[in-house]
C-alpha positions as YAML, in Angstrom:
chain: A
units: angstrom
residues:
- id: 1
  name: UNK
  ca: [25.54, 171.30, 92.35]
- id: 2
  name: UNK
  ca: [24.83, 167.59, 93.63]
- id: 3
  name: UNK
  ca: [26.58, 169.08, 97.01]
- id: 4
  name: UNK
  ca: [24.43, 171.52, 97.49]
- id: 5
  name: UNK
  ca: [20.80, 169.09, 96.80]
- id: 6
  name: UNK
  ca: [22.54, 167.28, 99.58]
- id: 7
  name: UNK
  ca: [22.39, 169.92, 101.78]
- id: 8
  name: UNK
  ca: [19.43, 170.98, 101.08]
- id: 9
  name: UNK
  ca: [17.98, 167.47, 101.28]
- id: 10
  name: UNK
  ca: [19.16, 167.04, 104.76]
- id: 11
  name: UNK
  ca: [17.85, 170.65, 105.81]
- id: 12
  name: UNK
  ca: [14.59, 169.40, 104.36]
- id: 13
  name: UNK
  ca: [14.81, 166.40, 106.51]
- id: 14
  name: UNK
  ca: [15.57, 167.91, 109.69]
- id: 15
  name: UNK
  ca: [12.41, 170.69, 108.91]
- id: 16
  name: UNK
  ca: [10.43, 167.79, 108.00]
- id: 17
  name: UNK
  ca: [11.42, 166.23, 111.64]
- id: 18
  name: UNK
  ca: [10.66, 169.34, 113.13]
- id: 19
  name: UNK
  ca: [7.37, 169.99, 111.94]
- id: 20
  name: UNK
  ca: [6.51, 166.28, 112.99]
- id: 21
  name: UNK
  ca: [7.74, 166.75, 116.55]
- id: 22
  name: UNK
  ca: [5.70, 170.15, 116.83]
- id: 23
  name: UNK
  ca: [2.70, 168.33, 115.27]
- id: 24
  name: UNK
  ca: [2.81, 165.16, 117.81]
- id: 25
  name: UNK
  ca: [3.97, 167.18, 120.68]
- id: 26
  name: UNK
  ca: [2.19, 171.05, 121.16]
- id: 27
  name: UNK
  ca: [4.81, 172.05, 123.36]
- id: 28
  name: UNK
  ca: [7.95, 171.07, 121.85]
- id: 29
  name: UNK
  ca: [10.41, 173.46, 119.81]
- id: 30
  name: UNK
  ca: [13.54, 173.49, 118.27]
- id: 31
  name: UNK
  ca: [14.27, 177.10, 119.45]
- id: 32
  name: UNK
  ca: [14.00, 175.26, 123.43]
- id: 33
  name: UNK
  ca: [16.93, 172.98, 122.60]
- id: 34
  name: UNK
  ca: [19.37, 175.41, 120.71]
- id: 35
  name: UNK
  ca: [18.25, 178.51, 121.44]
- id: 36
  name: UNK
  ca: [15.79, 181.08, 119.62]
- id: 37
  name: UNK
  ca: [18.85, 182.45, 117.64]
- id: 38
  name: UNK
  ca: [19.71, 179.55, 116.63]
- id: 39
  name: UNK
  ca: [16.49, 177.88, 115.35]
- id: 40
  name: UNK
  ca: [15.79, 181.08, 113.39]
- id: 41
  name: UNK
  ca: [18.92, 180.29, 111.67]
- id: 42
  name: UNK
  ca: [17.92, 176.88, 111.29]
- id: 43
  name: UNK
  ca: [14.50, 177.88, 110.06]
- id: 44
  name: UNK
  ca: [15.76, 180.39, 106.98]
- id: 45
  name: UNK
  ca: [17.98, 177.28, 106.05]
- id: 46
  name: UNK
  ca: [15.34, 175.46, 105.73]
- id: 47
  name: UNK
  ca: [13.07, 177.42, 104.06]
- id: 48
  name: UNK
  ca: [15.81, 178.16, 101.54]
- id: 49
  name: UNK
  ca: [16.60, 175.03, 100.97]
- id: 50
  name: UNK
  ca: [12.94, 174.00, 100.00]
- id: 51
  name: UNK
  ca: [13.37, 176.99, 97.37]
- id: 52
  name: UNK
  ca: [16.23, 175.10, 96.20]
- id: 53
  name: UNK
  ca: [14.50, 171.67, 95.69]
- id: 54
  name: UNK
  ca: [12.06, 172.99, 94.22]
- id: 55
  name: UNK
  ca: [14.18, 174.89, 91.41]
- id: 56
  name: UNK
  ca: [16.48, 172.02, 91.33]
- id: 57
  name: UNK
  ca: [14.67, 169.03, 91.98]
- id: 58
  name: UNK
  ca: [14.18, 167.83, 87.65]
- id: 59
  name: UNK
  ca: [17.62, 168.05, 87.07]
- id: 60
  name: UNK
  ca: [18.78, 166.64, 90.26]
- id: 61
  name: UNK
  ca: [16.02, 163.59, 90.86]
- id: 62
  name: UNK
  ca: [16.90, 159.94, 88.76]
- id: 63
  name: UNK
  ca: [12.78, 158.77, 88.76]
- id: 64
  name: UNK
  ca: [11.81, 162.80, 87.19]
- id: 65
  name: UNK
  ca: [15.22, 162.38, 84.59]
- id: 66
  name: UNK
  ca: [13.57, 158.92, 82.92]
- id: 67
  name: UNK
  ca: [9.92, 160.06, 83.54]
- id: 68
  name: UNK
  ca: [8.45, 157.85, 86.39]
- id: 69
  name: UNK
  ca: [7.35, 160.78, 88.49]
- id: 70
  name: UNK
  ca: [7.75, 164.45, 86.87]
- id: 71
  name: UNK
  ca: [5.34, 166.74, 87.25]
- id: 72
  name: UNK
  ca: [2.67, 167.73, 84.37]
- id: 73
  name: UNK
  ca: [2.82, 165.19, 82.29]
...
């Protein structure tokens, strides 16, 4: 399990990244550097892997395990 929060934490990163770049610059996209194939790939991983965070995040997150930043409470 804690391999698979680490992929989906980097995933998250690189999304993150991306969204930044095609905030700061209108004409930049990921599909332009490694083709529109490719980035749609990317893109699903991404997205999936935000789906995993999300499900996973409590069990997988040391400040959420002792209480300094869960949700709710």
């Amino acid at each position: 399990m804690k391999g698979l929060h680490s992929i989906a934490f980097i995933l998250l990163i690189i999304g993150g990244l991306n969204w930044l770049l095609t905030g700061l610059i209108t004409d930049w996209s990921l599909a332009t550097y490694i083709g529109a194939g490719v980035a749609k790939i990317v893109y699903i991983l991404v997205g999936l892997s935000a789906i995993v965070e999300v499900i996973t995040h409590k069990a997988m997150c040391k400040k959420c395990d002792k209480g300094g930043m869960s949700m709710g409470s």
